[in-house]
C-alpha positions in Angstrom: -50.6 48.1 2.9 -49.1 44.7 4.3 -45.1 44.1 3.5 -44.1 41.3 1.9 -43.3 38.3 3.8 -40.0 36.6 3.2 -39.0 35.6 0.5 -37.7 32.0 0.8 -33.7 31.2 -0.5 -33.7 29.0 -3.7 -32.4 25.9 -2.8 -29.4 24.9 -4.5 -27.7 21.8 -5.7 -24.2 20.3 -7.7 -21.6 18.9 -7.0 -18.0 20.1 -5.5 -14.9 18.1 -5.6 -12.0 18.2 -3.7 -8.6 17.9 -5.6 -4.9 18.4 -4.3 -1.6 16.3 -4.1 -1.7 12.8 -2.3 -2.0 12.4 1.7 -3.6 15.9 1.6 -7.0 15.1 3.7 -9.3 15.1 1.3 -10.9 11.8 2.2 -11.0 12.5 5.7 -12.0 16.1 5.3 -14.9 14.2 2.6 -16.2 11.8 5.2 -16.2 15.0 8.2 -18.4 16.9 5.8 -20.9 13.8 5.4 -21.0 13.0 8.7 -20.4 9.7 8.2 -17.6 7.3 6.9 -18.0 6.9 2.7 -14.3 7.5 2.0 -11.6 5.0 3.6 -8.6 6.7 4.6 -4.4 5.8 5.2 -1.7 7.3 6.3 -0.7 6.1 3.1 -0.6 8.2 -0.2 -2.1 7.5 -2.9 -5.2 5.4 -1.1 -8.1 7.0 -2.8 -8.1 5.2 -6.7 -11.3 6.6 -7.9 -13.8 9.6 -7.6 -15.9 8.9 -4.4 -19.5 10.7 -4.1 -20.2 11.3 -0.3 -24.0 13.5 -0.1 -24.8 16.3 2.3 -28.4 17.3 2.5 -29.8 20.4 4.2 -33.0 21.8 4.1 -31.3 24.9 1.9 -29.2 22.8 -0.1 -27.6 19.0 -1.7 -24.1 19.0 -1.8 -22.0 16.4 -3.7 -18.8 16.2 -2.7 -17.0 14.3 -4.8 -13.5 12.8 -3.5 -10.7 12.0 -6.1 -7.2 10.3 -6.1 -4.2 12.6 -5.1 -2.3 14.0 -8.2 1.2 12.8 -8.7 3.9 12.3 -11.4 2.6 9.0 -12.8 5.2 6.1 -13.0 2.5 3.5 -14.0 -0.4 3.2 -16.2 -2.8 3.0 -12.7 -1.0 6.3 -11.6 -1.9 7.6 -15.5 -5.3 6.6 -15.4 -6.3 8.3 -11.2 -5.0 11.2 -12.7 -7.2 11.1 -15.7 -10.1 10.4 -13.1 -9.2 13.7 -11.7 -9.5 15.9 -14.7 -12.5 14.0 -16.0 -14.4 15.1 -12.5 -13.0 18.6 -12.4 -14.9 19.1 -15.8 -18.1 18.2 -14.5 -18.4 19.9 -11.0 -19.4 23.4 -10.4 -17.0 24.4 -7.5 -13.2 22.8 -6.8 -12.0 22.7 -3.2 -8.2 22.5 -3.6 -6.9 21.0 -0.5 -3.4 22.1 0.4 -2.2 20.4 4.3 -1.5 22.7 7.0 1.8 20.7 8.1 3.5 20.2 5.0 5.3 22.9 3.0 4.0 24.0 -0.3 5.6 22.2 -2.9 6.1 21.7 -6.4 2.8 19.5 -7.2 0.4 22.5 -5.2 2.0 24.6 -7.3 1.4 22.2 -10.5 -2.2 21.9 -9.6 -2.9 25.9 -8.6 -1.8 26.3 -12.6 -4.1 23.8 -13.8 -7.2 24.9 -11.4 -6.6 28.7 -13.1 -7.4 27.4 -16.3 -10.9 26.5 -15.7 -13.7 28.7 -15.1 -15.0 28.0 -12.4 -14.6 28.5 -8.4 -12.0 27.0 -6.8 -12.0 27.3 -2.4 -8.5 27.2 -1.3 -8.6 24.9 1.8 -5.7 24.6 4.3 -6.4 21.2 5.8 -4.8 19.4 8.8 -5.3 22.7 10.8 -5.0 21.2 13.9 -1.2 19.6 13.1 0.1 22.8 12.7 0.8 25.9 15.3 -0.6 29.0 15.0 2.8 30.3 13.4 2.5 27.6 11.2 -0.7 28.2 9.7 -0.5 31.5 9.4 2.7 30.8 7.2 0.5 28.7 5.0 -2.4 30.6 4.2 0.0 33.1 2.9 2.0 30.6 1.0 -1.2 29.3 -0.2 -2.2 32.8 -1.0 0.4 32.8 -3.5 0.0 30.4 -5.6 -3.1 32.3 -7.3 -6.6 33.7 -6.9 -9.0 31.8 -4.9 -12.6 32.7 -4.0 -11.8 31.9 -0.6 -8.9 30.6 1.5 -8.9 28.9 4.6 -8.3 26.5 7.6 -10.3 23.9 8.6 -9.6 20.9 10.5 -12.1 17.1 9.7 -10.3 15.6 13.0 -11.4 18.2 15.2 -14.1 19.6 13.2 -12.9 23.2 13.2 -14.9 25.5 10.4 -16.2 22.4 9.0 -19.8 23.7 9.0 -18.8 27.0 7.5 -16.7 25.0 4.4 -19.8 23.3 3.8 -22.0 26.9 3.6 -19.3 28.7 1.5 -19.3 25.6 -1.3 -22.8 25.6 -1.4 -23.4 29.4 -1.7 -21.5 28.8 -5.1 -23.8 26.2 -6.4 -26.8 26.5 -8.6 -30.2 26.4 -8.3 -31.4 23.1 -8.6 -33.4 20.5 -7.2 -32.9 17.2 -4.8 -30.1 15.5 -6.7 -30.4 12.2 -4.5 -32.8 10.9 -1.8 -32.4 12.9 1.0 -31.3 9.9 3.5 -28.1 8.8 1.2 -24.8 9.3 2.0 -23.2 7.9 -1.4 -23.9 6.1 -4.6 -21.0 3.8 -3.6 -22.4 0.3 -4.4 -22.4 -2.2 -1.1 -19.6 -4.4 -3.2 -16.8 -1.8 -4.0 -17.2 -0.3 -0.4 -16.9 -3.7 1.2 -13.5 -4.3 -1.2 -12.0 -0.7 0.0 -12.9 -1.6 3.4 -10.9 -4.7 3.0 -8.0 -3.1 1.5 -8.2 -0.1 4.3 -7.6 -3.2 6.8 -4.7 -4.8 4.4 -2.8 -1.4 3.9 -2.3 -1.0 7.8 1.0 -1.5 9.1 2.3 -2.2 5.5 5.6 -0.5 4.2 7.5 0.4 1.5 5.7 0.0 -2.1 3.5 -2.7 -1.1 0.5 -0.2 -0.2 0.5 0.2 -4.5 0.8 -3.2 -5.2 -2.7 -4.7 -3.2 -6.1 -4.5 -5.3 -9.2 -6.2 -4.0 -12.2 -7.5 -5.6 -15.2 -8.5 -4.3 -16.5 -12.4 -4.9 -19.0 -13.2 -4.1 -21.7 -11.9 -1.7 -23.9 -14.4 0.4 -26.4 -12.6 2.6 -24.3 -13.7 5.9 -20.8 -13.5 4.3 -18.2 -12.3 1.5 -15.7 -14.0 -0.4 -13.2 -11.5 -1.5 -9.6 -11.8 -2.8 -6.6 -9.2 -2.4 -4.3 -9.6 -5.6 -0.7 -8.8 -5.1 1.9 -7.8 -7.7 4.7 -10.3 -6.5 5.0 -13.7 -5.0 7.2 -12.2 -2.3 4.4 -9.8 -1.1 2.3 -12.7 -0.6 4.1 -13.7 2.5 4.1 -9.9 3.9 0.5 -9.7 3.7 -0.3 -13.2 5.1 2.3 -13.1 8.0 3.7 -15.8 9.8 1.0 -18.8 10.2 -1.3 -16.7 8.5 -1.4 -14.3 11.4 -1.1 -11.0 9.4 -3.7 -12.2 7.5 -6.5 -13.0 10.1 -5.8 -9.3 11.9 -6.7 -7.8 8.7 -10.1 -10.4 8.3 -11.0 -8.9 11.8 -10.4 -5.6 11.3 -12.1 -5.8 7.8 -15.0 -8.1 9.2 -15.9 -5.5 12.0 -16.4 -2.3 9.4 -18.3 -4.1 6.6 -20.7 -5.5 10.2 -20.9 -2.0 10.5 -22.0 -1.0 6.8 -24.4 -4.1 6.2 -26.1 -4.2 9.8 -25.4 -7.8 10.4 -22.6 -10.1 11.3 -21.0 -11.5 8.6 -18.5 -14.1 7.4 -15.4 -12.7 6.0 -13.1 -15.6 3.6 -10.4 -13.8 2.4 -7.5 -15.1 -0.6 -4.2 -13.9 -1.6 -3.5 -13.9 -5.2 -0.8 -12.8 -7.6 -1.4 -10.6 -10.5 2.4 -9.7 -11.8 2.6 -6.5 -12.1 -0.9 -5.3 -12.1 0.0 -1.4 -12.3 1.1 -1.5 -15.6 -1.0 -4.0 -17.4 -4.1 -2.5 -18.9 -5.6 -5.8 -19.2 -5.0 -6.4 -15.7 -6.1 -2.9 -14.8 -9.6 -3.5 -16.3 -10.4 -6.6 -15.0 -9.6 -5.4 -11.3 -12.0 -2.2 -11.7 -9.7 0.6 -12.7 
């Protein structure tokens, strides 16, 4: 009598998404996953303004990984509404990856958002990020701080810069999706249209070197589109932030056209021309009018 050969696993698919307090990794920890760059990312908190899909295909598996604006205490009606993008995505994944930094002590908004996460029913992975900016002290001190601050399916470190348990991350989310089918072609990264990730890569360039609120106050919006270049417009809050982000002689300006020009070269696969205006919108934050018209 012959055995049975193997059986072959299911192969799963859904959607995971990370969520924790601003400047906690999650979009570099997103785009380290993917392999690729979907997701810009600042030292700055509070860069990512809306859910971001980056796609991880295995032969076992589809992974959406689905990145979302850090959750803070709002003090505009843009801070009101990231947060609202936040719990509309929680409802509709089927595993959370709570992202907690290695190098910064557990606070009050962790613990804020380890209350919320126990109220839903599904699995949430406790991830310690920014491994590598912490000793091993240090780290140890946080997965037990994290430890506390309720009950996870899993906990632990991983580093995107160095790559550290990156690969195991991605097997533990996707043993805790379903069985499904191919959710996406298996050769995309993201559903990120070409004209909103050419406008973050633009304001990725214009939030270097900034200080102070600025960072909040610059939106960008796409143009117009030409096969060989891209008209695009950063819209400030205040005429004094105007001459910030255009710099002396327009030199301030120009370095953030390079910079800009050479990622969206990258993305499209061609040299392009990059024509880039300053606008004010007074403050856009708080205007809901404003905040439609510029996409959020």
């Amino acid at each position: 009598m012959c055995e049975d050969s193997a059986v072959t696993p299911a192969f799963r698919s859904g959607f995971c998404c990370f969520v924790g307090r601003p400047n906690a990794g999650k979009s570099t920890l997103t785009n380290a996953l993917v392999g690729t760059k979907i997701v810009i990312t600042s030292e700055k908190p509070q860069t990512t303004r809306r859910a971001v899909r980056g796609i991880v295909t295995r032969s076992d598996a589809q992974l959406v990984i689905v990145d979302t604006p850090g959750v803070h205490r709002p003090r505009t009606l843009l801070g009101e509404r990231l947060n609202d993008v936040v719990r509309a995505t929680l409802a509709d994944v089927d595993v959370i990856g709570f992202c907690v930094p290695a190098d910064q002590q557990v606070g009050p908004g962790d613990r804020f958002i380890a209350a919320e996460l126990a109220e839903l029913p599904k699995p949430v992975v406790a991830i310690v990020t920014k491994a590598d900016a912490a000793s091993r002290d240090q780290l140890a001190a946080q997965l037990t701080a994290v430890s506390g601050l309720g009950e996870f399916a899993e906990i632990m470190p991983v580093s995107a810069t160095t790559g550290e348990q990156v690969g195991l991350l991605t097997d533990l989310l996707v043993a805790r999706l379903p069985e499904g089918p191919l959710l996406y072609p298996d050769d995309v990264t993201t559903d990120e249209d070409v004209e909103v990730r050419i406008a973050e890569l633009i304001r990725e360039a214009a939030l270097d070197g900034v200080r102070d609120e600025l960072p909040h106050s610059i939106a960008v919006t796409v143009d117009e589109i030409q096969p060989r270049a891209v008209y695009a417009t950063l819209h400030l809050e205040r005429p004094s932030q105007k001459g910030i982000v255009i710099g002396a002689r327009g030199t301030r300006l120009k370095q953030i056209g390079i910079r800009a020009r050479r990622e969206i070269e990258q993305l499209v696969g061609h040299r392009v021309h990059l024509d880039l205006h300053v606008a004010v919108e007074a403050d856009w934050q708080r205007d809901p009018k404003k905040l439609d018209r510029l996409g959020f």
